[in-house]
C-alpha positions as CSV (number, residue, x, y, z in Angstrom):
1,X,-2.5,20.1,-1.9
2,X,-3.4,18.6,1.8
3,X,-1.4,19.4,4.5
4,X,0.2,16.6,5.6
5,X,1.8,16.0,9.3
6,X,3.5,12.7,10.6
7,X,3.4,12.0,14.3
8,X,6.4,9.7,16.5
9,X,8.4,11.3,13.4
10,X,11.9,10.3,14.7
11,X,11.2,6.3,14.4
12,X,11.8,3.9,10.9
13,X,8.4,4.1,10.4
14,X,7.9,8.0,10.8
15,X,11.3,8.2,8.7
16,X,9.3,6.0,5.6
17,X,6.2,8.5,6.1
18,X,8.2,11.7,5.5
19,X,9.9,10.0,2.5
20,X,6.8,8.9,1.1
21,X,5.4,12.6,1.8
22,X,8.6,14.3,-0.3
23,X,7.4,12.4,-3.4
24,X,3.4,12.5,-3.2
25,X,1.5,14.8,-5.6
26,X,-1.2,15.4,-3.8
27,X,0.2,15.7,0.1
28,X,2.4,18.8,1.0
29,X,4.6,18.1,4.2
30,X,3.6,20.5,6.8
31,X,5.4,19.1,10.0
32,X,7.2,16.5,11.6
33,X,6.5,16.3,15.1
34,X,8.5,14.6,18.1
35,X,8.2,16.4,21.2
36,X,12.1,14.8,21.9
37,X,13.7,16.1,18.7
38,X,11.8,19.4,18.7
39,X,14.0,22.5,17.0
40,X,16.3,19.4,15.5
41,X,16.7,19.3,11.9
42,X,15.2,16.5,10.5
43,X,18.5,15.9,8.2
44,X,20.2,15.1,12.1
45,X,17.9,12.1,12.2
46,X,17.5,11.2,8.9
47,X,20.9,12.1,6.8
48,X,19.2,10.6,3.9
49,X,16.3,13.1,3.7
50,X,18.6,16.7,3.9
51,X,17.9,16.7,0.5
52,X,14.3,17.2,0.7
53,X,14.2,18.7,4.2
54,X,17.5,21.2,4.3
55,X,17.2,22.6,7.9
56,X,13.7,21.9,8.3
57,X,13.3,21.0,11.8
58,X,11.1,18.6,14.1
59,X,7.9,20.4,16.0
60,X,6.9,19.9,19.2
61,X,3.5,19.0,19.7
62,X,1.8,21.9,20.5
63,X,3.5,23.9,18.0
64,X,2.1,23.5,14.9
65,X,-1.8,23.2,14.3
66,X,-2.2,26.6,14.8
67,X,0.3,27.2,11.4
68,X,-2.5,25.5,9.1
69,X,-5.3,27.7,7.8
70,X,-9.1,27.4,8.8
71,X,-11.3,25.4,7.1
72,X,-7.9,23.5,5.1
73,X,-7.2,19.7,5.3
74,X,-5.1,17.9,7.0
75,X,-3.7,14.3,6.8
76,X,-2.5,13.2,10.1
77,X,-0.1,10.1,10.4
78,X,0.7,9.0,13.6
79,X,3.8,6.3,14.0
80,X,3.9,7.6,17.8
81,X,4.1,4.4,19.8
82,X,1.4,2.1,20.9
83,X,-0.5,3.4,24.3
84,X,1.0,6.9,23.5
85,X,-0.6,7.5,19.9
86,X,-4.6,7.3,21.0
87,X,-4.6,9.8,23.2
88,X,-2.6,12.3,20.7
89,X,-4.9,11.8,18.1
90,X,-7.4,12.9,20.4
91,X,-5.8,15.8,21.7
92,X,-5.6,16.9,17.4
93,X,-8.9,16.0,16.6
94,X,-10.4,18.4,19.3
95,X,-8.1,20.7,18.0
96,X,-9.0,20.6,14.7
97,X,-12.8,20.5,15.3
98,X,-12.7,23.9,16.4
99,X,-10.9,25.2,13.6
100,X,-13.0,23.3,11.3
101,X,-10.1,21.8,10.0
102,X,-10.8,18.6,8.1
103,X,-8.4,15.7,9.4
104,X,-8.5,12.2,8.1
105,X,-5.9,9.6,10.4
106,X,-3.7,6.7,9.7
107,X,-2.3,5.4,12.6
108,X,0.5,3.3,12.1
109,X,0.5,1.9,16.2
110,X,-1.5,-1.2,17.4
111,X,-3.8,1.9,19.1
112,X,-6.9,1.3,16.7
113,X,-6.8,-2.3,15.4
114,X,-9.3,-3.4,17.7
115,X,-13.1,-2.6,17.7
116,X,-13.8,-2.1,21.7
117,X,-11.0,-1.2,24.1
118,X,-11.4,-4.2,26.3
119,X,-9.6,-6.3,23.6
120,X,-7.1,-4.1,23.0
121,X,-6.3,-3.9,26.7
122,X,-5.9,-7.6,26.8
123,X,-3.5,-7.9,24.2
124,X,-1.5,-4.5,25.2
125,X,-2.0,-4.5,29.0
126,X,-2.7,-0.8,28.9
127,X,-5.4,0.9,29.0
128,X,-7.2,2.7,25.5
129,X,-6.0,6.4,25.4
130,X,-9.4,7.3,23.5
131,X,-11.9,4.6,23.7
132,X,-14.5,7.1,22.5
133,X,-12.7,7.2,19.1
134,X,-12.5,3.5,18.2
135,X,-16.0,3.6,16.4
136,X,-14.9,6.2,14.1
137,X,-11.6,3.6,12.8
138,X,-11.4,0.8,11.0
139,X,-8.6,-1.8,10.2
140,X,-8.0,-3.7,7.4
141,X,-5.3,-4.3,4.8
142,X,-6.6,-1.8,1.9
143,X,-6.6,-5.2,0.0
144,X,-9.4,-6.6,2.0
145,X,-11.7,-3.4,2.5
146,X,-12.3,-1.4,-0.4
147,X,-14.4,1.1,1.4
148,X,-13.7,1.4,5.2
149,X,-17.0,3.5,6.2
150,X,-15.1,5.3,8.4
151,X,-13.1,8.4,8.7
152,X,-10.2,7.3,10.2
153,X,-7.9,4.1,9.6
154,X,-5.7,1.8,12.0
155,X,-3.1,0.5,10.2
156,X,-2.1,-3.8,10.6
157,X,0.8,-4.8,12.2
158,X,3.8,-5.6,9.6
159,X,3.3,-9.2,10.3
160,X,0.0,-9.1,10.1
161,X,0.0,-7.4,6.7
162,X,2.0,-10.5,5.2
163,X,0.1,-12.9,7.0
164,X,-2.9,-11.7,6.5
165,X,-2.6,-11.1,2.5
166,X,-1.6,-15.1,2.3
167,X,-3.9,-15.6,4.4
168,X,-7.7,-14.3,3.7
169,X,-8.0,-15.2,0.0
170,X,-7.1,-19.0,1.7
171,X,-9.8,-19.0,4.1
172,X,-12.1,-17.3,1.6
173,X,-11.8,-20.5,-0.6
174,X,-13.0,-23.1,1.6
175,X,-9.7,-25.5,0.0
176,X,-8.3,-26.4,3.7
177,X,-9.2,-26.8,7.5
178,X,-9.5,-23.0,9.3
179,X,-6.3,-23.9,11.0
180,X,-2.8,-22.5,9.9
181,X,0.8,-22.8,10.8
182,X,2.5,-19.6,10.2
183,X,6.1,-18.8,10.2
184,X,7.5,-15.1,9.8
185,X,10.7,-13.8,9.6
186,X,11.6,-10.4,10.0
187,X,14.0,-7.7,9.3
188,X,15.9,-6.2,12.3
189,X,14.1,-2.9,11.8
190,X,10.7,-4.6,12.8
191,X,11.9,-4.1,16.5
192,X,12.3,-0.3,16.3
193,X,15.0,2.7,16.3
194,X,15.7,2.2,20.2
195,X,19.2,-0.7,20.3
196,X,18.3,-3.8,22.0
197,X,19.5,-7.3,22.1
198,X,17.7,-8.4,19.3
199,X,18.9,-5.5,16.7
200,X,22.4,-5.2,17.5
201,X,24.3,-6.4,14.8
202,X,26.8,-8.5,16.3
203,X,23.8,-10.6,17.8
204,X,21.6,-10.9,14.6
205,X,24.0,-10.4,11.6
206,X,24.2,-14.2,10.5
207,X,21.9,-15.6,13.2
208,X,18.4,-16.6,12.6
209,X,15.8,-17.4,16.0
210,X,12.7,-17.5,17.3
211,X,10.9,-15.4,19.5
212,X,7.5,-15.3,21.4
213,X,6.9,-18.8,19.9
214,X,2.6,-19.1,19.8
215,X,2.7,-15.7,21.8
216,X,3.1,-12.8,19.8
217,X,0.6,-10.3,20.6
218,X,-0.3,-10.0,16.5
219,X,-1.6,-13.8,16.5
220,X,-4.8,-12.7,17.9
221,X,-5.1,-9.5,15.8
222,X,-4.5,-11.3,12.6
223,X,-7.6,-14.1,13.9
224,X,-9.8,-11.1,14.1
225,X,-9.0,-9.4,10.9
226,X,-8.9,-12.2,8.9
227,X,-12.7,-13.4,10.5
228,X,-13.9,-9.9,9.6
229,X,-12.4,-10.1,6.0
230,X,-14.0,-13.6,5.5
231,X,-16.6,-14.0,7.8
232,X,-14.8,-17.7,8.9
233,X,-13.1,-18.7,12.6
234,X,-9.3,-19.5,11.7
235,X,-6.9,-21.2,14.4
236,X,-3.6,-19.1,13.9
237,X,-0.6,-21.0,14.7
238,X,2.4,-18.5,14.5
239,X,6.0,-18.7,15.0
240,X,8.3,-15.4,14.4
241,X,12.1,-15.0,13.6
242,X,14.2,-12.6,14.0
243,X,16.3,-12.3,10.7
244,X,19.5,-11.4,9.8
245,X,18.4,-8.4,7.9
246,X,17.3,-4.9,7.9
247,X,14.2,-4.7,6.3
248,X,11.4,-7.4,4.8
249,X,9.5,-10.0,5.8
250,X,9.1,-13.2,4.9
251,X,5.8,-15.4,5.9
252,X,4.6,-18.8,5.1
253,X,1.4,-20.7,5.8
254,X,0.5,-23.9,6.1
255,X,-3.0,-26.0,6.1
256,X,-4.2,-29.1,5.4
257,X,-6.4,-29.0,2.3
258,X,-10.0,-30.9,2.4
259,X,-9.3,-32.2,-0.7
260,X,-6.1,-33.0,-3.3
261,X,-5.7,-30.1,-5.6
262,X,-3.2,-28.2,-8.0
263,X,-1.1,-25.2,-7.8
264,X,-3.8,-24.0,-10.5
265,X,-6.6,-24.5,-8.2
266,X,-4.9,-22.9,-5.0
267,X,-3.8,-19.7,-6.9
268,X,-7.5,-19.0,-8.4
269,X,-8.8,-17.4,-5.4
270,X,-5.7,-15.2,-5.3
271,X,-5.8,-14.3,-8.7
272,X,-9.7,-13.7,-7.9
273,X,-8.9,-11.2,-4.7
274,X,-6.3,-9.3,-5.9
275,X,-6.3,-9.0,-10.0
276,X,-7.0,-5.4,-9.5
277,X,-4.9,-4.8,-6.7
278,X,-2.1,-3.2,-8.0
279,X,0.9,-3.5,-5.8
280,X,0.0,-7.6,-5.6
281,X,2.0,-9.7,-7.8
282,X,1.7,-13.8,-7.9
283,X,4.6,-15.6,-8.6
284,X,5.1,-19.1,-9.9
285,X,8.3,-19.7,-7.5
286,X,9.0,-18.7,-4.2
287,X,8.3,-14.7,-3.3
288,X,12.0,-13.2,-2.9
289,X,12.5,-9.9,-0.6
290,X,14.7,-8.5,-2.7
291,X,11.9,-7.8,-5.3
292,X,10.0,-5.7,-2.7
293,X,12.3,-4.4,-0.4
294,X,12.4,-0.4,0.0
295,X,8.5,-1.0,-2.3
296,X,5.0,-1.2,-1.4
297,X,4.4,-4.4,-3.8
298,X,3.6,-7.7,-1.9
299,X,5.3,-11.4,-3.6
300,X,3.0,-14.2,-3.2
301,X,3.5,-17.4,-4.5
302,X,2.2,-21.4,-3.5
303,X,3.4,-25.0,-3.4
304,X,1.3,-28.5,-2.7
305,X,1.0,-31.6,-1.7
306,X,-1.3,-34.3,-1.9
307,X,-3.2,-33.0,1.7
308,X,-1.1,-30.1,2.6
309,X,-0.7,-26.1,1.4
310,X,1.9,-23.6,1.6
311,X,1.1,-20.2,0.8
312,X,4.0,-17.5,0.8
313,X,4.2,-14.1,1.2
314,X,7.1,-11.3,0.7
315,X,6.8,-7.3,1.8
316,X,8.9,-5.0,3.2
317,X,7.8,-4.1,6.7
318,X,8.5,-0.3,6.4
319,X,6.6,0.3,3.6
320,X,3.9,-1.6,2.8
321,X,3.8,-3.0,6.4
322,X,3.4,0.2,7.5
323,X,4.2,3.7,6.3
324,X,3.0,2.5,2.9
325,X,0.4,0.7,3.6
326,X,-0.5,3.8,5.5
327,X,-0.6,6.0,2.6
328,X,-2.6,3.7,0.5
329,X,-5.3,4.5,3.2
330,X,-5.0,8.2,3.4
331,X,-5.1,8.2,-0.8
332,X,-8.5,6.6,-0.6
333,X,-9.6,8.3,2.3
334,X,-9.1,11.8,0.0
335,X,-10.4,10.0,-2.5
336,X,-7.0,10.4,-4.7
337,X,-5.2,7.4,-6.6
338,X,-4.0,4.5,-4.3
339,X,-1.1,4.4,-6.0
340,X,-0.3,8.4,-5.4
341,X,3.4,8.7,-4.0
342,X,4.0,4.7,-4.1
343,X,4.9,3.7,-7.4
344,X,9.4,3.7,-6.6
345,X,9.8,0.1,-7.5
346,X,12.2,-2.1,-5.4
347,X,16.1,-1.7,-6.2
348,X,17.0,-5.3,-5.6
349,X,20.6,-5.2,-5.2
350,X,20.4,-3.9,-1.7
């Protein structure tokens, strides 16, 4: 069993992690850690996890490394927030280092989706917490790396996760113009734990809008990951919306194709990329949150016309947008199954 530790713990996404950790049989939950909750029971946060976590409390940060055994393992993942979770990691790694403790990290924050800090501090307006580190992450959706090369992993957006899986087989085929018009919609827990306009209820139950309209800060990291997957310069024109839901989201892409073709012809390359992926499932009518919600499988299904594609894309944003996606990097970063501690299917009637 590896030890197993889940920074930014009191947020959705740390709440998915320690879920995902209660069921994994190879990871063995060794601390929560939220230097605001600390001595809290995690049960105060997360009612539905007493079960698994009794009075188990939240750590501070400085509070626990020193609990794990020299020479162990640990898998660290970090849903602190972005700007705040680089420097963190850091701060554990040195750590860690001198207790030869081995430490593989997922971060789940926008901290190590870029290559060099200079783009991330254009797109974040901050500067890196531990640009030395960024050569020792990649980021990819596990979909589109099968090896990462690297010790370390930054996790994709939620959006970019959905847009990206409709997304790279597309370019990869050549079938339409490397320019796309993406619309998203998201759950209400895409925007966090903390109440704001745009996840009280009253303001989003039965209301659907747009927000950040061709600006949302994953537009440009979606461009680079999907040039790295493919090796081709794509346009990305995308619109998000705010749904009037709690979880899922719900992307479709547009092109123009360079030729007419089927339905038959535009699923090929999908069926291609991700036959032996196995939480990708292609549909022959439109993708439907309900069969992924509260899952880590991924929807994806097409429609034509005679010059135009639509590619569409369902996922929950917790899980595989995040924590799970999260865990189907630490799996192959300990070289155990990708599918370890991810195989609840979807409940549907939520």
């Amino acid at each position: 069993m590896t030890a197993t530790v889940v920074l930014g713990a009191t947020g959705y996404v740390g709440g998915e992690l320690l879920r995902l950790v209660t069921a994994h049989p190879h990871f063995e939950f060794a601390a929560a850690v939220s230097e605001s909750r600390a001595g809290d029971p995690i049960a105060d946060v997360f009612p539905h996890l007493a079960p698994a976590f009794g009075d188990t409390p939240f750590v501070a940060h400085d509070s626990w490394l020193e609990q794990l055994a020299e020479n162990s393992q640990l898998a660290l993942f970090s849903a602190a927030p972005h700007g705040a979770s680089a420097a963190m990691i850091a701060t554990i790694l040195g750590a860690a280092a001198s207790r030869n403790i081995d430490v593989h990290v997922v971060d789940a924050s926008a901290d190590f989706r870029y290559a060099d800090a200079k783009a991330y501090e254009e797109v974040y307006g901050v500067p890196h917490g531990a640009p030395d580190l960024l050569a020792d992450f990649a980021c990819a959706v596990p979909e589109h790396l099968s090896t990462t090369g690297a010790r370390h992993v930054g996790h994709p957006g939620c959006f970019a996760t959905a847009i990206l899986l409709a997304t790279v087989p597309l370019l990869q085929s050549g079938l339409t113009e490397p320019e796309l018009f993406v619309t998203g919609i998201t759950g209400s827990t895409g925007s966090g734990r903390s109440p704001q306009p745009g996840t009280h209820h009253p303001e989003r139950h039965s209301n659907l809008y747009a927000y950040k309209p061709l600006a949302h800060r994953h537009a440009p990291e979606i461009e680079n990951l999907a040039a790295a997957a493919t090796g081709r310069e794509a346009k990305i024109n995308f619109v998000p919306h705010s749904g009037p839901y709690a979880r899922g989201i719900f992307a479709t892409v547009q092109a123009k194709s360079v030729r007419e073709i089927s339905v038959a012809q535009l699923r090929a390359p999908f069926d291609a990329a991700y036959g032996d992926s196995p939480f990708v499932r292609i549909v022959d009518s439109s993708p439907k949150l309900k069969n992924v919600v509260a899952s880590n499988m991924v929807e994806i299904g097409f429609s034509v016309t005679s010059d135009t594609v639509v590619v569409m894309c369902a996922i929950d944003n917790l899980v595989k947008g995040a924590a799970g996606g999260a865990m189907q990097w630490m799996n192959r970063l300990f070289d155990q199954p990708e599918t370890a501690g991810l195989t609840s299917l979807a409940p549907a009637w939520t």
